[in-house]
C-alpha positions, 0 to 999 in steps of 0.5 A: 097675398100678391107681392108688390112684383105681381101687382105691377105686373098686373097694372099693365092689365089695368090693376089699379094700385092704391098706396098702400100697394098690395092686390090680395088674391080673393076667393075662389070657392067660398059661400057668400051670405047673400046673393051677391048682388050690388043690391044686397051689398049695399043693403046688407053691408055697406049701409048697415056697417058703413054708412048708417050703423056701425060707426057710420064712417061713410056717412053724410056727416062721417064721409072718411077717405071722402067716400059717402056710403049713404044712397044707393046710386052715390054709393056706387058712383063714389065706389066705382070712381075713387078706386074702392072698386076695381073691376077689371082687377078685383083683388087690386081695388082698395075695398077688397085689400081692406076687407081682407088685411089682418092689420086692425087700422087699415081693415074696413070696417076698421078693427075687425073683419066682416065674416067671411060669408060676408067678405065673399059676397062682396069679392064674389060681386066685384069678380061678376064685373061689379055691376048696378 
């Protein structure tokens, strides 16, 4: 994991630090469970575990933080736009600090980590750029 030093460091490159402070540093070599397309996250992760399934924390009726998972272009307008996405600095959005804290209240989903397969999908989609 960044220190908080090394993150403000890279907010001068276009980091953008959540509260919480952190950037995790992300995999470099690491075999994603899908080809890591914003298609398949959203279909294979986000609204399966996020939005419908799972506890359905980002869902219409659900909608924590006031992220909305549920449609396929919402879902990528809200990632983008509420900071859950950084692409110029991947380990510096709040999807990616989620999705790797060990701490059982902040991980997304909350109280266990995806697979790693899975979570490398998703670093390996953001580090492409994040593109629709």
């Amino acid at each position: 994991m960044l220190t908080r030093c090394m993150c403000a460091l890279l907010l001068l490159s276009g980091c953008s630090v959540g509260d919480d402070g952190d950037c995790v540093e992300l995999p470099t070599s690491c075999a994603p469970l899908y080809q890591p397309t914003y298609e398949n996250v959203y279909a294979q992760t986000l609204a399966a575990k996020c939005a419908v399934g799972g506890g359905a924390c980002h869902s219409a009726a659900g909608g924590q933080g006031g992220l909305v998972l549920e449609g396929v272009e919402a879902a990528y307008e809200g990632l983008m736009t509420s900071g859950m996405i950084d692409p110029s600095a991947p380990g510096c959005g709040t999807l990616a600090r989620r999705l790797e804290s060990d701490d059982g209240s902040y991980v997304m989903p909350i109280g266990a980590k995806l697979s790693e397969a899975e979570r490398c999908a998703i670093h390996m989609w953001i580090q492409s750029g994040a593109q629709r």
